[in-house]
N, C-alpha and C positions, 0 to 999 in steps of 0.2 A: 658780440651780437646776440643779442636776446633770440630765441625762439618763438616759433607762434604759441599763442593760448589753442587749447584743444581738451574740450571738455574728460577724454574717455582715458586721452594721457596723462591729463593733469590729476585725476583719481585714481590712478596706478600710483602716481608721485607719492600722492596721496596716502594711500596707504602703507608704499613699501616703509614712507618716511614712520610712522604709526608703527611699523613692527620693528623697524632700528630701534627706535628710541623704545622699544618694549625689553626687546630682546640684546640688545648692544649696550645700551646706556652705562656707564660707571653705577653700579650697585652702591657705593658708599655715600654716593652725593645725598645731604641733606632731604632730597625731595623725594628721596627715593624709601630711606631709611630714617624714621625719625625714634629715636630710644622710647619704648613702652613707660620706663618710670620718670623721663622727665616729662613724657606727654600727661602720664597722669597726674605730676606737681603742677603740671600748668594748668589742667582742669580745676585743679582744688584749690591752688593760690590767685590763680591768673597772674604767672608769672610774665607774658608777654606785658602785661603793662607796665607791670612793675617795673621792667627792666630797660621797658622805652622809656621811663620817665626818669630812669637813674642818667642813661644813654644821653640825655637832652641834655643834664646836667653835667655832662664830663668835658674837661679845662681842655680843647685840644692847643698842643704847643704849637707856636707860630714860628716857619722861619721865613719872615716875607724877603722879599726884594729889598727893602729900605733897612733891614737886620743886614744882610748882608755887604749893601752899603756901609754901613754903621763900619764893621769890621776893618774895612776895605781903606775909610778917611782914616780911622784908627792908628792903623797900621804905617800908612804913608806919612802922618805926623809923626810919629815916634823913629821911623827908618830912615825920613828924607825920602823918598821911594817917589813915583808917580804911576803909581798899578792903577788902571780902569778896571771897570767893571765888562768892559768890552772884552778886554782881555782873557779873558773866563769863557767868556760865550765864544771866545773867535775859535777856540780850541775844544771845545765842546768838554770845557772840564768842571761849568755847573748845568741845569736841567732845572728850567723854571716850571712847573710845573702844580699848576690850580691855587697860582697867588704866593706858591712857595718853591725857595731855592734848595735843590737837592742836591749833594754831593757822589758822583756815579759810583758806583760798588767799589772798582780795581781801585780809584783816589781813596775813598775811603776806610780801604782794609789795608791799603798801604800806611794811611795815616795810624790807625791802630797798631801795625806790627811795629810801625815807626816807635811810637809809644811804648811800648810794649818794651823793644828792646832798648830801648833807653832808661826803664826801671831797673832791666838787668845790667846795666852801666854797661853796657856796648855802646858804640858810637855807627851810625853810616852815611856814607856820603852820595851826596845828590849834587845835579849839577848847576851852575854858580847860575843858569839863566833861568831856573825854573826854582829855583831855594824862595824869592818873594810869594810865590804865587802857593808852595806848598805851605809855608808859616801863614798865608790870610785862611788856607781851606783848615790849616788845623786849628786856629784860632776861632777859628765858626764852628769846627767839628766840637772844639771845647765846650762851648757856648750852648750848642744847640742842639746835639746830636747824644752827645756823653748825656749816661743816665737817664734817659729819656722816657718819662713817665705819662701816662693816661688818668690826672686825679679829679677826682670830687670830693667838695668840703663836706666836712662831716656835720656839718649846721644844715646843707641843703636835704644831705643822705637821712638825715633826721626825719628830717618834714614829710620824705615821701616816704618812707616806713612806716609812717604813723597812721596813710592812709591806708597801705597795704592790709592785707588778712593779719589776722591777729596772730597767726603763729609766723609771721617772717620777722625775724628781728636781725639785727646787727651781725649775730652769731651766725643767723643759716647761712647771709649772705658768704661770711668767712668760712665756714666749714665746707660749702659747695664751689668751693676755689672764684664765685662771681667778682669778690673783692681780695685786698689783701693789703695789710697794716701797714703802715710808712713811718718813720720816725717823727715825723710832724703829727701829731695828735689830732690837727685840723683839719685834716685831708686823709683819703684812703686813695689804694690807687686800683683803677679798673682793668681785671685782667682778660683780656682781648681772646685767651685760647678756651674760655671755660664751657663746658661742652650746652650748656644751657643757650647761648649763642651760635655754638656748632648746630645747634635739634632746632632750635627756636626764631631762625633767623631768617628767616620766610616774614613767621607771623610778626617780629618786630619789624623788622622794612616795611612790613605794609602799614603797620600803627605807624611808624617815621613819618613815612608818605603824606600821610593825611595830617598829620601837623604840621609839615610845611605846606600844604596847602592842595596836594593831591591833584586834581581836576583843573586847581585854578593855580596852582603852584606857577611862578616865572622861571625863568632863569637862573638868576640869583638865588635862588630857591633852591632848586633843584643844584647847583653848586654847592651848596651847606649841606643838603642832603646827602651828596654823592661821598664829600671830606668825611663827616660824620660816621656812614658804616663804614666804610674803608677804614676808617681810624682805628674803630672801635671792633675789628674782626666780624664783620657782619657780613653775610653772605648770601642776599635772600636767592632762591631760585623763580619758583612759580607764583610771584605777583599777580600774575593774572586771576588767578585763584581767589584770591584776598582781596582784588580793587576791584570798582564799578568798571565797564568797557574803556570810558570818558576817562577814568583817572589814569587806568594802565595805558592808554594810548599815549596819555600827556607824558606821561613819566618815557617811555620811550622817546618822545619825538623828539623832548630836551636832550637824555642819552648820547642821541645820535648830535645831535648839534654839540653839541658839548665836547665829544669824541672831534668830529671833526674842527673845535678851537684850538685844541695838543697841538700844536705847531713842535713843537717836538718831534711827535711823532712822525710828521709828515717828512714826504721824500725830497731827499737831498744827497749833493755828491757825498758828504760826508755820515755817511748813514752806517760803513762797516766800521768809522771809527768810534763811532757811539757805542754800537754793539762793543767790539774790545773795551772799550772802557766801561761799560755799562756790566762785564761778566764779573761772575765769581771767579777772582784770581786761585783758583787752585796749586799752579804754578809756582805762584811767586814769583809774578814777573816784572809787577812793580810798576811806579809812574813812568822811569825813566825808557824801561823798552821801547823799543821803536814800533810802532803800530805801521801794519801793512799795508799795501796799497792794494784795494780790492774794491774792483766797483759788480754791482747788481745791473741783472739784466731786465730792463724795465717796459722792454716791449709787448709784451702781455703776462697775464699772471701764469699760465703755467713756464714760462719761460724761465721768470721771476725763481718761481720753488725751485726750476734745475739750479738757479746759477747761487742761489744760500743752497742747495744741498753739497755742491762741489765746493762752496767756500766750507761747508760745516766741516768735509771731509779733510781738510789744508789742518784746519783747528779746529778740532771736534768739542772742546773743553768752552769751547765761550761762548756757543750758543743753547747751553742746557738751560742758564736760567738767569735771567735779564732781571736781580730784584731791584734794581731803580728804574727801572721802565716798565715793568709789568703793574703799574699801578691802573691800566686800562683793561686788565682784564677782568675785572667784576665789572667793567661797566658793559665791556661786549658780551659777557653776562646775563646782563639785565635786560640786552636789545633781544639777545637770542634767543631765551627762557618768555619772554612777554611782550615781542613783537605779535598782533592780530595775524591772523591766516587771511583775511582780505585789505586789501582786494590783492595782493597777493603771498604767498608765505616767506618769513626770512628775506624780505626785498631788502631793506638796509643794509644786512651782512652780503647778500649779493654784489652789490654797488660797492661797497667797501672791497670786497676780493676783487671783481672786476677791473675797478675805475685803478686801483694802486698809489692808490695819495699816499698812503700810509702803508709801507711795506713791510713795519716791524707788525704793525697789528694784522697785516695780511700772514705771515708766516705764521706767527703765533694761533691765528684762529687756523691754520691751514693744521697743525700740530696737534691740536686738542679736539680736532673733529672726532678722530676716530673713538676714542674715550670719553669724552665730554659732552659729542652734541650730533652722534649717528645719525640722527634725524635731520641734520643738512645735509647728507650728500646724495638725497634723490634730489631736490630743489638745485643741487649743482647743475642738472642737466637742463636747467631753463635758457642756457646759455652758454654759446658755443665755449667761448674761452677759457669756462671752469669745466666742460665736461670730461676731459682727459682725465682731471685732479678728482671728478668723483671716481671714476674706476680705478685710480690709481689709490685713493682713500678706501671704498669698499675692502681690499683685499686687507687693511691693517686694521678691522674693528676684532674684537675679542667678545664670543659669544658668555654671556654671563650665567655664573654657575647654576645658579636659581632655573636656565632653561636645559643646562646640560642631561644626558644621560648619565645613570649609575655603572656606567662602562670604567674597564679600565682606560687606566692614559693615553695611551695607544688610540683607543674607541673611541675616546673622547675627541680626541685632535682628530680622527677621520672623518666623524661627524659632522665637527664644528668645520670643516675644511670642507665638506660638501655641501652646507647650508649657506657661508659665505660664496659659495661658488653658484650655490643656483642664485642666491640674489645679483651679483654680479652676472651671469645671465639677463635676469627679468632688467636690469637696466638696461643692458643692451638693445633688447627690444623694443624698451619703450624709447631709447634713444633715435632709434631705424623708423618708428615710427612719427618721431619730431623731424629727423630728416629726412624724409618719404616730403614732406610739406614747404621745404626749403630745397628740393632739388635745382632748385635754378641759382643757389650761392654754392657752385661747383668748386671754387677753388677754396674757402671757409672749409665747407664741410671734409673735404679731401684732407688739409692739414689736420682737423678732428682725427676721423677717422687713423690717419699716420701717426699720429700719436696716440691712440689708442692701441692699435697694435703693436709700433714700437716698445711700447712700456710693458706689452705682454711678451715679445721674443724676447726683450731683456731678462726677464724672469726666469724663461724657460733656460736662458744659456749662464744665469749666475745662481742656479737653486741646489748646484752641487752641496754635495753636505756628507757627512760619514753617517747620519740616523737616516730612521726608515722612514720620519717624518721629512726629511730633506726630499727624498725622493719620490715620495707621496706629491708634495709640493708641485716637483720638477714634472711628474706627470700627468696631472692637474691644470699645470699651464698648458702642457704641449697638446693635453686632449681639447684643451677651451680654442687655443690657436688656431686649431685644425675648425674646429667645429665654427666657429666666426668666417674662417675665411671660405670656409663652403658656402656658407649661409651667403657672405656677402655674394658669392659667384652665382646665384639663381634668385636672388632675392630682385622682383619686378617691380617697377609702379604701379600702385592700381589704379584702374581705373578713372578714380578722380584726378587721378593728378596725370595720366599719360597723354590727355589734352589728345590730339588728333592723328597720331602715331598710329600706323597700321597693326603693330603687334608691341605689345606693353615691354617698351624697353626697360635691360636690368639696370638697376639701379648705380650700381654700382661703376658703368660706366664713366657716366656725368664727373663722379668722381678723381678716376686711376689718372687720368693728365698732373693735378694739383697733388696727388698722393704719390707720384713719380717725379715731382720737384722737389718733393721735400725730402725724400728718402734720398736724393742722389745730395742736399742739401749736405744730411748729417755724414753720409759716405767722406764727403769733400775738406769734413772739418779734423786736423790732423791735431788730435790732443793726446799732452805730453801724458807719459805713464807714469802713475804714483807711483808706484814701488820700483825702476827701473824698464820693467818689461813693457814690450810693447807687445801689447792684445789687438788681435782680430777683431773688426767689430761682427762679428757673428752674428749679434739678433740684426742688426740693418741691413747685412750680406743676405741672411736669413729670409727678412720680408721683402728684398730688392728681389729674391727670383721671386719669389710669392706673387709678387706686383706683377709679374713679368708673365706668369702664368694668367694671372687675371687679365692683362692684354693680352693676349694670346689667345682667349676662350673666342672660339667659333662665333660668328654672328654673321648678321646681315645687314646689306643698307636699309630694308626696312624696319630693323629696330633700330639702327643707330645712325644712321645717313652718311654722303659719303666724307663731309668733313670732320664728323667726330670718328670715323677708320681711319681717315687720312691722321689726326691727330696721335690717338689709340697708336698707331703703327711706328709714327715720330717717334713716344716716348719710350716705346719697346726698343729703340734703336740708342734712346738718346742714355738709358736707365744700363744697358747693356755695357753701352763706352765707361759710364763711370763707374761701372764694379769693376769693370778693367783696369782704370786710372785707379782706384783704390788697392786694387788685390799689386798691383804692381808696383804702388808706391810702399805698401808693406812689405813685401817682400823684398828692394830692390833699396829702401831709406837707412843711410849708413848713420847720420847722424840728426840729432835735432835740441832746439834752444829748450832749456830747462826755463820753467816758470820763474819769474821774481819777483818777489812783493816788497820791495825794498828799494826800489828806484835806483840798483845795481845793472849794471852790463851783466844779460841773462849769459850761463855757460851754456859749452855743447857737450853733450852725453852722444857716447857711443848707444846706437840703438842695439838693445838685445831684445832675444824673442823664448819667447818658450815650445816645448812640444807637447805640453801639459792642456793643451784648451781641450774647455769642456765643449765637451756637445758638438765637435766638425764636424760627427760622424752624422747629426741632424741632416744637415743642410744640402740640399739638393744640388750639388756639383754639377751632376749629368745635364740637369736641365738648362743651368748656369752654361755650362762647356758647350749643348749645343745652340745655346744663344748666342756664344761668341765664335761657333763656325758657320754659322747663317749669316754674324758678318762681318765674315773671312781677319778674323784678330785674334783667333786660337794658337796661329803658330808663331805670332808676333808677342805675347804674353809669355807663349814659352821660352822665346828666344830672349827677353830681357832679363825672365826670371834665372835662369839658370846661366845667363851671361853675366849676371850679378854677383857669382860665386868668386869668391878668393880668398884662398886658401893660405896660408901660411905655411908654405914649402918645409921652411928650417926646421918648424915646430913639430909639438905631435899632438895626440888626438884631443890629450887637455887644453892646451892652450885655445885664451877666451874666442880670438878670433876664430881658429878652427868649430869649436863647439857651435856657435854662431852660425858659420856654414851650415854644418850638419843638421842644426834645427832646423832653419829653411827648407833643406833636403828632405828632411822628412815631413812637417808639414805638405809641403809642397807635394810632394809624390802619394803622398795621403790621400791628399783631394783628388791627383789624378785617378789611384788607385778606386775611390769613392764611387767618381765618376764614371769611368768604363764599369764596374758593376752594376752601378744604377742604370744606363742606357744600354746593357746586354743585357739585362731582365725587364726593362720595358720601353724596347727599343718599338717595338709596332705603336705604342702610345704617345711616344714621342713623334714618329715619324705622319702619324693621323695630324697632328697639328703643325705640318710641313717643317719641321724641323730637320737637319741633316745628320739625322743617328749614325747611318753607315760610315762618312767619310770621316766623323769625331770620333768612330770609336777604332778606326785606321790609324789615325794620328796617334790615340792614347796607348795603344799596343805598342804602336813602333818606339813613341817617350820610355812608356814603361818597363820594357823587357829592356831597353838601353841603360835608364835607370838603377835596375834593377841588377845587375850586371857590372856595371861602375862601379856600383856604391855599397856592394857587399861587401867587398875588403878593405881592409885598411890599411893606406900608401899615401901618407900625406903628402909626401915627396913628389907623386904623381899627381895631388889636386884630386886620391880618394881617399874617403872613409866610408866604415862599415854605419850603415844607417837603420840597416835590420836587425842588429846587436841591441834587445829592447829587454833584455834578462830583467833588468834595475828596477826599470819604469814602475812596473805594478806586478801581484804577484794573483796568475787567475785571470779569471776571464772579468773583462768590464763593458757593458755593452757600449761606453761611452770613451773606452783608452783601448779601441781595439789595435793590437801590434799591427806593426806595417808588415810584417812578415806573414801574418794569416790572412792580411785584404790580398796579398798578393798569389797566394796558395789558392785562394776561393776564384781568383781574377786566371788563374793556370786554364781553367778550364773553357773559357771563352776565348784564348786567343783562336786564330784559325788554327785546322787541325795540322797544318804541315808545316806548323815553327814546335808547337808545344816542344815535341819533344827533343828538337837542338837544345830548345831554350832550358828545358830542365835539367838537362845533360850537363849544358855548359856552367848554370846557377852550382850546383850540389861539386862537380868537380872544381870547381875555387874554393870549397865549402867543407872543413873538417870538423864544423860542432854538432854532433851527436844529439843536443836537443831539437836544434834547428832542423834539422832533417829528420828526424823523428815527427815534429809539428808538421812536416809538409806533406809525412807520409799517409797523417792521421785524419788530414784535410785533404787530400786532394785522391780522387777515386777512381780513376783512369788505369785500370792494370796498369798499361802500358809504362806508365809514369811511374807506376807504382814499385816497378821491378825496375827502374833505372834507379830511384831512389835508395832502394834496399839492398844494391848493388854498390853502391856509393857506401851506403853504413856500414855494411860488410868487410870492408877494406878499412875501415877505422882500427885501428888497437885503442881498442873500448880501457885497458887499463892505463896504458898513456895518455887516455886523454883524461882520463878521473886525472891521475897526478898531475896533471896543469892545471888544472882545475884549484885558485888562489881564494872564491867566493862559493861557498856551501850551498847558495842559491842557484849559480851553473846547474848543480847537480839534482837540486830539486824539482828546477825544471825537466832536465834529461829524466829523471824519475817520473814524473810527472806523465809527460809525454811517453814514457814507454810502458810504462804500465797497463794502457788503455791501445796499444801498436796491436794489430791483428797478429804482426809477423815478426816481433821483433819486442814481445812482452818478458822476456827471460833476460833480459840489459837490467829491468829494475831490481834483479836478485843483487846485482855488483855495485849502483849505484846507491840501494838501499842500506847494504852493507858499509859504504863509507861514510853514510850520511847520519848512521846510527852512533858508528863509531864517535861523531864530532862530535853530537847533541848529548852521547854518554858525559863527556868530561863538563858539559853543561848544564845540566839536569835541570836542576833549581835556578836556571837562568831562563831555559824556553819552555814553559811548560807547554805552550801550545802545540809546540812541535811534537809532544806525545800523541795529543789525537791525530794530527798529519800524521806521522808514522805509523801510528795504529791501524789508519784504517788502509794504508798502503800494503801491509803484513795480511789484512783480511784479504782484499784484493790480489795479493799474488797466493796466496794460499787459495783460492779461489779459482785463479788461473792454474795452477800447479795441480789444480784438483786431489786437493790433499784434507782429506775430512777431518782427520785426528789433528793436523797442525792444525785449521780453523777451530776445532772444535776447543782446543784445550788451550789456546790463547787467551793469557790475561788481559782482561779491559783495566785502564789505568785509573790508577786510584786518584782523586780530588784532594787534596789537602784539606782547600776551606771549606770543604760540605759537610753535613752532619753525616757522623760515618761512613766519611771519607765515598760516598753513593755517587756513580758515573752513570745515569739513568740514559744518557745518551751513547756512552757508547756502548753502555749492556743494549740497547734496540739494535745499535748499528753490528754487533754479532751477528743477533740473531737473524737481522733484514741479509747476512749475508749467507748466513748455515740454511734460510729460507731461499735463498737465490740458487746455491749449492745442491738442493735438493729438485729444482725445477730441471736445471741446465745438465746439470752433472751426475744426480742421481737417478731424476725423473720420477722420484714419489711426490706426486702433487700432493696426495690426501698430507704428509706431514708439512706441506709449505702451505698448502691452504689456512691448516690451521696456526700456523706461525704467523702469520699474515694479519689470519683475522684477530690474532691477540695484540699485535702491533696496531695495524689501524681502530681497533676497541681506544687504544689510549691518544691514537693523536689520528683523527678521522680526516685531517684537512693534506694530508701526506700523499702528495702526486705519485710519489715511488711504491710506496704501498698498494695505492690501490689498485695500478699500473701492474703490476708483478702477481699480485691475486687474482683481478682478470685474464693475465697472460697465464696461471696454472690453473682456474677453470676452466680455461679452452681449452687447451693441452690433454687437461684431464678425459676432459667430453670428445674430442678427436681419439686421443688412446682407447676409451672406452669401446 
């Protein structure tokens, strides 16, 4: 559905479209960059004409229709045979295309290798029903394909030299690679890559133009024209430039008509089998492989780009580059480059994306936006159905160097990531602004907006990454998410459009009904996992509370009346039941049918899960939990979810089924875990929007300390295992892989105060690991507990428990953690001591683990208050550095002989100036500056 015209939006378009195509555009495309020395040859020779007149005169080779006939009678005389020509076309294994027959890429490299190894006297065999149909494509490929040259005779090449400038002769032609000598003396052969056509190929398309006839050109015209450059490597850009209004209009208007004759192109069931046949067989998978059964989802265009992007991901190898069917991409080209801005801009390329006649060339132009043709994806927003794909296009353009900063890489990318982000922004805007004016297509704009979001929580939960760019990214999405979905929650009609409303209803009402259908839509749709695992869908769980909060915000029947609350309240109920149906069908699905593209009986995979998801720790549980005890299906989710457990008694903790369980378990107790934090820190916030904070966070207590309690030990036998056992996982704090063991330390402190301490009593005495109790004692800050805890450690045999200790990393943790123990920092001397021991016989295998070590030896030397051993500690020498220079850990010395001096000696005047020599070299250093301000106050207090 188109949007309205609006003069104030349409000049936002307007421009942002103007500074894409400034600042985004491919820098190498011809129009952008034309070579200084062959623009000054063509000053001095006027090589454009020369070269449109050589151009006119070049032989192109024919393979019509009536050739490949020819073949086809050939053949069946000679064989007996009775092959149609139908036969070809019924299997899509030729591609008529502008009066000529093509043979698709994979048939034709097949026919090559075929060849190929048959000079090496190998033999291979093909099978007895397709062996006719292979001998007529190689028979034509002989014929018409082999050695396939671009010539002009050297009688005509004569004649137009003669008129040229006096210095072009035969020679320049050859030495400037334009031409190149053939064994026939008669003919030279025209070579299509020579950069002269690369720089020059604007100005000759436009000379072309006007000899077929420009303004008045037909049809037929404009067909000869089109074979012509294409043949001949011609590539003009900005025609408009070079033709009268009249001419460049004409030359479009055929373009497009022309475009849409490709009957080829056009949509049909067999469209993924074109594609397979039409790819570069990288593979080597040959004619006879079985092409898959894959149909496109053709209900609207952005539907369309999900349903090629999950087939891209099946076989990622066959849709990089279509070279028998991308012969339509210089013509969309020419539409896009030299279509008029009135009466309105890129309308042609609209209607093509839109309407989907043609879904190769919708894909294709959807692919080359971002590089190619920046300057379409504000015009995307003219029109509901492409607007998703422009915000989802915005974030993959690449800002070009020529506007970069002189910054390093780093700077560069933070930059370039905050200028695609405010444009993505300013679209936004102008988008609220086109739907400010259509507020009465409620359920249109609703799926808009759902998929605009959607495609943003997508981001925010797949931006994981090991660089600082990944995470840059990651919170980039999560600040724009936030900042959108506030906006939409106070964003009013104005005025004009609030028509007779007592007070200007928000906006975003009209909406949340249609945006609560489709979010419970994608929830409902159960797709199989490519790699085995089955994933949470997080960004939809994500934006389903998001949704849930926006009905939920306060109002009145005078902004909204009482049957859009009566509605509003429906789908908060109805949005509710299906994260339920969803969360419990993940948790609770044993098994499910595997994809098959082969018209086989699909299999069934055991469902497995992971405990690895990124981003749980986002997602608002709490508000989630008290939306499903407001109605009353909080104990009934728990009761399935953990009724769904089983365990494999005989086994142990490895066995797949058990591990299985335990992901669940932990998952699952995650969220709970999540939750009661999230609603014991802003349980009064919750409870303002009549939420039931108090009786959910009863419930979650009583799950969790049961939980918690179960599932500590390990007794498979019993239907337990240890789920707080999370050493492996990760190593460190992650704000996004937080142990279930620290959400439950930090959760100690909100139960009510007359279980705590049974419950920590009972936790720590099932409990002999020394790290783990060290974590709880370091986290949780309740004396009370605190002396139960340390009561419990105490009673450890600290050296029996290092020797069970099978994994070095047990111990780095128990190191780790006691180090930093108010009461219980003298454990790291015995722990550090076995851990050196290991890492000795490994030297030259962990180098990292020197500075672990290192700075663990400042730090107890620090604790031990021992100046001489801090002071006379070697920092570890670097291998690969220029004399062997550890400029990091000579700081971290010193940052710690300067801590030593505050805490433990109390001479500020020498830690001041430690400090200030440290922060002189690296000023952006939290701890530095932190530690210098705490020993000028110190100082000014003592003073």
């Amino acid at each position: 559905m188109r949007l309205p015209e609006n003069y104030f939006t349409d000049s936002k378009i307007k421009s942002l479209s103007s500074r894409l195509e400034t600042v985004a555009k491919d820098p190498h495309c011809s129009r952008i960059y034309v070579g200084s020395s062959v623009k000054s040859e063509n000053l001095k020779f006027n090589l454009t004409s020369l070269l449109s007149n050589i151009i006119l005169k070049v032989q192109l080779s024919k393979r019509e229709k009536k050739d490949f006939m020819q073949i086809i009678e050939l053949y069946n005389s000679e064989n007996k045979t009775e092959v149609q020509y139908q036969d070809f076309t019924a299997i899509n294994w030729i591609v008529e295309v502008n009066q000529e027959i093509v043979i698709p890429e994979l048939l034709r490299t097949s026919i090559f290798r075929k060849s190929y190894t048959k000079e090496e006297g190998k033999t291979t065999t093909t099978s007895p029903d397709l062996q006719h149909f292979i001998s007529i494509l190689e028979l034509y490929h002989e014929r018409f394909y082999k050695e396939r040259k671009l010539l002009i005779s050297t009688k005509e090449l004569n004649e137009i030299l003669k008129k040229a400038h006096e210095s072009i002769n035969m020679q320049f032609l050859l030495e400037k690679g334009i031409i190149a000598r053939t064994e026939d003396p008669k003919s030279y052969q025209w070579k299509d890559s020579n950069q002269y056509v690369r720089h020059l190929g604007t100005e000759i398309g436009a000379t072309l133009w006007a000899e077929f006839g420009g303004e008045a050109a037909e049809y037929e015209s404009f067909r000869q024209y089109y074979t012509l450059i294409r043949s001949v490597g011609i590539w003009p850009t900005d025609l408009k430039n070079f033709l009268t209004r009249n001419s460049c209009s004409n030359l479009v208007k055929l373009a497009v008509k022309y475009l849409y004759d490709q009957q080829d192109l056009a949509q049909s069931a067999s469209e993924f089998r074109k594609i397979w046949l039409n790819a570069s067989d990288y593979y080597d998978r040959g004619i006879t492989a079985e092409i898959p059964s894959i149909e496109f989802n053709y209900s609207d265009t952005f539907t369309f780009i999900n349903s090629v992007k999950w087939a891209e991901r099946q076989f990622p190898d066959i849709f990089d580059y279509q070279s028998s069917r991308n012969y339509f991409l210089l013509l969309v080209n020419v539409i896009i480059e030299n279509e008029p801005d009135h009466p309105r801009p890129h309308q042609s390329i609209l209607k093509l994306l839109e309407e989907l006649n043609f879904p190769i060339v919708v894909w294709n132009i959807y692919e080359r936006i971002p590089k190619h043709y920046p300057e379409l994806i504000p015009s995307l927003l003219r029109d509901t159905n492409l607007v998703p794909l422009a915000f989802r296009l915005i974030d993959k353009i690449t800002i070009n160097e020529n506007y970069q900063s002189e910054d390093s890489d780093e700077q560069k990318y933070r930059l370039n990531s905050e200028e695609i982000n405010a444009y993505w922004m300013e679209m936004f805007a102008i988008f609220l602004d086109k739907a400010e004016a259509i507020n009465y297509e409620k359920e249109k704009m609703g799926i808009v907006l759902s998929r605009i979001l959607g495609d943003l929580a997508l981001k925010i939960f797949t931006s994981e990454g090991q660089t600082r760019n990944n995470w840059r990214d990651h919170l980039k999405y999560r600040k724009r998410y936030d900042t959108v979905i506030k906006k939409l929650s106070v964003l009013r009609l104005s005025n004009s459009f609030s028509g007779k409303d007592a007070v200007n209803p928000r906006i975003i009402f009209h909406f949340l009904p249609s945006m609560t259908k489709y979010v419970m839509e994608q929830l409902s749709i159960n797709e199989v996992p490519n790699n085995g695992y089955l994933r949470i869908k997080s960004s939809w769980t994500d934006l389903g509370i998001e949704i849930l909060k926006l009905l939920n915000l306060r109002t009145s029947e005078a902004e909204v009346g009482k049957e859009l609350s009566r509605v509003l309240q429906d789908s908060g109920s109805s949005l509710t039941l299906a994260l339920r149906d969803y969360l419990v069908y993940y948790y609770t699905v044993k098994e499910f049918d595997t994809k098959n593209f082969y018209g086989q009986e699909a299999a069934r995979w055991n469902a497995s899960r992971t405990d690895r998801e990124f981003g749980i720790e986002i997602i608002d549980w709490g508000y989630l939990i008290t939306c499903m005890e407001s109605e009353s299906i909080l104990e009934g989710i728990n009761d399935t979810i953990i009724g769904s457990l089983n365990f494999l008694k005989k086994g142990d903790k490895y066995d797949k089924q058990n591990i299985e369980q335990a992901t669940k378990l932990k998952l699952y107790t995650k969220s709970l875990l999540l939750a009661f934090l999230a609603i014991s820190e802003k349980k009064n916030e919750y409870e303002i929007y009549g939420l039931p904070a108090l009786s959910a966070l009863q419930k979650l207590e009583k799950w969790i300390m049961q939980y918690a309690l179960r599932y500590s030990v390990q007794d498979i036998s019993n239907s337990r295992t240890d789920i707080f056992n999370e050493l492996y996982n990760s190593f460190g704090y992650h704000q996004y892989h937080t142990h279930l063991s620290d959400l439950l330390y930090r959760s100690v402190p909100y139960f009510k105060t007359d279980t705590q301490e049974k419950f920590v009593a009972d936790y720590v005495t099932q409990n002999n690991d020394i790290s783990r109790l060290l974590a709880a004692l370091n986290l949780i800050d309740q004396k009370n507990l605190q002396d139960i805890i340390s009561e419990r450690i105490n009673q450890i045999d600290v050296a029996q428990y290092i020797s069970s200790k099978f994994m070095i990393t047990d111990l780095e943790y128990a190191l780790r953690e006691a180090i930093v123990s108010d009461n219980h920092w003298q454990l790291a001397e015995q722990f550090l001591l076995k851990i050196q021991n290991h890492y000795n016989k490994l030297k030259d295998t962990y180098q990292k683990a020197e500075d672990f070590l290192f700075e663990i030896n400042l730090l107890l030397a620090f604790r031990q208050n021992n100046f001489d051993k801090l002071k006379s500690m070697l920092v570890p020498e670097k291998k690969y550095r220029i004399e062997g220079e550890n400029k990091k850990g000579r700081d971290l010395k010193s940052y710690f002989i300067a801590l030593f001096y505050i805490y433990n000696d109390k001479t500020y005047d020498k830690a001041i100036r430690l400090l200030h020599k440290l922060q002189a070299d690296d000023p952006k250093n939290i701890r530095y500056a932190f530690q210098l301000y705490r020993a000028q106050t110190l100082k000014a207090i003592d003073s």
